[in-house]
N, C-alpha and C positions, 0 to 999 in steps of 0.2 A: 832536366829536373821533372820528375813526375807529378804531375797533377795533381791537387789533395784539394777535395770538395767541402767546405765547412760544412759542419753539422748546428746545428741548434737544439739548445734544451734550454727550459726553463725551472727555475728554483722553486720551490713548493711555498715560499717564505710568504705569509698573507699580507705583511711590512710591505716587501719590496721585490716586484715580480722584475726578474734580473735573466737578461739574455745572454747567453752564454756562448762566444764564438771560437772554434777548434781554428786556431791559425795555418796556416803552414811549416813553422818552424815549429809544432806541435805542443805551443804554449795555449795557456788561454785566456782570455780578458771579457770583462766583463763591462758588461755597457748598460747602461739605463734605455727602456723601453723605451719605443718611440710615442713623443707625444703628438698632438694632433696639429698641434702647432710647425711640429714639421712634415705633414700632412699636406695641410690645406694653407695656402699663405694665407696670412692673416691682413684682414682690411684695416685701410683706415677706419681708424676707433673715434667717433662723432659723437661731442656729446651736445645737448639742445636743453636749455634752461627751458624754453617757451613754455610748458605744460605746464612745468613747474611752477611757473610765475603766473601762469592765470590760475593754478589752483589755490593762489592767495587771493583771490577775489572772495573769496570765502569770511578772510579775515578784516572786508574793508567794511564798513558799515555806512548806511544809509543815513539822511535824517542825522548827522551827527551832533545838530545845537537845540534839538529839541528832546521832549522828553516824550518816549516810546513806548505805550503795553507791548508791543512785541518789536523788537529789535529785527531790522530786517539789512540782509549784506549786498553786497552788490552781482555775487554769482546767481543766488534767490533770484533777486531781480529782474538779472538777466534773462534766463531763463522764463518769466512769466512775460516780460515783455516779446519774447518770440512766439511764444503761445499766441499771444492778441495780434502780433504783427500778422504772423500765419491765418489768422480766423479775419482779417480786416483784408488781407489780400485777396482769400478764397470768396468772403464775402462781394470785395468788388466785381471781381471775377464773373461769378454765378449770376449776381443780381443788378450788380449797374454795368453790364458790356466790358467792362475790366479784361486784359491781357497780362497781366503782371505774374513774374514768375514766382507762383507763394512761397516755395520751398529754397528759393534761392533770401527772399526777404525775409524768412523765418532764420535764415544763418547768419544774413548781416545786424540781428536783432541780438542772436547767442550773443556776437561780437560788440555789440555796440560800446559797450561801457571796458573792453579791454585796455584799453590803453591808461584805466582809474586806477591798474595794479602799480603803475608808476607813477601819477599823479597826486595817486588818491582822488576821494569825493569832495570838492570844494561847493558849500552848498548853493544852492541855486541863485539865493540874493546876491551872495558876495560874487559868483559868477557873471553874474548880467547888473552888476551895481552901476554900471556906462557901458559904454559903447570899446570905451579904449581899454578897460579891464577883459568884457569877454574877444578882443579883437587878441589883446596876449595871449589868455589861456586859450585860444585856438591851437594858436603858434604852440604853446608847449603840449597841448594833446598832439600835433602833428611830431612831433619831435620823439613822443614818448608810442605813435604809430609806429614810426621809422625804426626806434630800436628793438619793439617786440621784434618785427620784423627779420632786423639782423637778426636774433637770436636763433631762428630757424638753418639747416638745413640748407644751402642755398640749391640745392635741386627743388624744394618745396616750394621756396620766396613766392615764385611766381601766383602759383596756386592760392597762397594766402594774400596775396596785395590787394586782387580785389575784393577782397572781403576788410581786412584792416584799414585801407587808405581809403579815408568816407570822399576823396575827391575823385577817385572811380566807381561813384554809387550814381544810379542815374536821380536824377528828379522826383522821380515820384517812387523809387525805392526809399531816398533821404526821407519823404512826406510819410511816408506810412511809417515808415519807423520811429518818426519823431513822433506821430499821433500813437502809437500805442506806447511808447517811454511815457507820454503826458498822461494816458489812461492807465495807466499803470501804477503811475503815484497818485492818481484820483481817486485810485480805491483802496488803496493804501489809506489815504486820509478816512475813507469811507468807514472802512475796517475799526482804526481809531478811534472814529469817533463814536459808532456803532458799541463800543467798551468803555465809551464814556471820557475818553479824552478830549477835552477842549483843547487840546494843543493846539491839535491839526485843523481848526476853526478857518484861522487867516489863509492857511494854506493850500484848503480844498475853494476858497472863494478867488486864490489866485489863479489853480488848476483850472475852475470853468472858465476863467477869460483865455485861458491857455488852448484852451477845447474849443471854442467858439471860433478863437485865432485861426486854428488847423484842422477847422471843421469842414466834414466829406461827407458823401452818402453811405459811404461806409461803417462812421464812424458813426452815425446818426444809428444806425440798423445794431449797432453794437452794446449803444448805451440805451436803449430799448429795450433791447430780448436780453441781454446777459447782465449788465451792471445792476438791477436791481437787487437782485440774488446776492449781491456782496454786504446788502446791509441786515440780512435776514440770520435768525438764528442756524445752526446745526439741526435741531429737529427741522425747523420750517422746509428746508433746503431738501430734506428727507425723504419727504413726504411722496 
């Protein structure tokens, strides 16, 4: 039987680009082009809430039993507290013999409030109301670590545990982040009360024993040159 080499053409039709194959028994069939799918195998297809879920950090709000001129969330927050955490490391660093790595304490700072996107903000009184109330809600931020966690990738896990699981933060990574979280809602209150809210009265008198608590050289050097500027106008600040 002699040999007969397919040919190929293609259909002009801008619908449906259709391949055309001359058989040997000189019929012809038509076949749907190839996709890339039978190409290239296709991967497992992964999908990762995590992002997703800390971009509701957005939607949790701070200060939720008091009354706010300006409402602030918990991503905000986040965010300003790694600002301060970063400038209290590089601070120690520079000026009191400090070794600490700022840039790694400026991530576990982004992180800190992650695990609020499943908890939520329970606020600070009813947190620390005793001893055996905030010993639970440990326990349930540990819980609600863990399952961000799972949500990842498990080639990433690794990558993110030390930054999510506060029981692989050293000593004085936990210290500095805890002191700018506390200066962080001290100006906060500042800001407030700077617009004439008395709310925030009780709360920034709780803040300074908070300060004084978790007070460094660093911290001293912080509320000196940078915090006064938080109670000053837009022009002032300007100038």
């Amino acid at each position: 039987m002699p040999h007969i080499s397919p040919t190929f053409s293609f259909s002009t039709d801008s619908n449906c680009l259709s391949q055309l194959i001359l058989a040997p028994n000189g019929f012809t069939s038509t076949l749907a082009p190839p996709t890339i799918n039978h190409i290239v195998p296709q991967q497992e297809k992964i999908m990762s809430h995590f992002f997703a879920q800390l971009s509701r950090l957005k939607l949790i709000n701070r200060w939720p039993l008091m009354r706010n001129v300006r409402t602030e969330n918990v991503s905000e927050h986040s965010l300003q507290v790694a600002f301060v955490a970063h400038a209290l490391a590089v601070i120690k660093n520079r000026k009191f013999n400090g070794s600490t790595n700022a840039e790694r304490i400026a991530l576990l700072a982004m992180y800190h409030d992650a695990s609020e996107v499943i908890t939520g903000d329970l606020p600070t009184p009813i947190k620390y109301y005793n001893p055996q109330i905030a010993h639970e809600y440990k326990k349930i931020e540990k819980i609600a670590q863990h399952k961000l966690l799972a949500m990842l990738p498990s080639e990433l896990q690794d990558d993110f545990r030390s930054i999510l699981d506060d029981q692989l933060h050293t000593d004085e990574e936990t210290a500095i982040v805890k002191q700018a979280d506390a200066l962080c809602a001290y100006l906060k209150c500042l800001e407030e009360l700077s617009a004439g809210n008395a709310e925030f009265n009780q709360a920034k008198s709780r803040l300074e024993k908070t300060l004084a608590e978790r007070h460094s050289e660093e911290m001293d050097y912080f509320l000196t040159v940078f915090v006064p500027s938080f109670s000053l106008s837009l022009d002032e600040i300007s100038l």
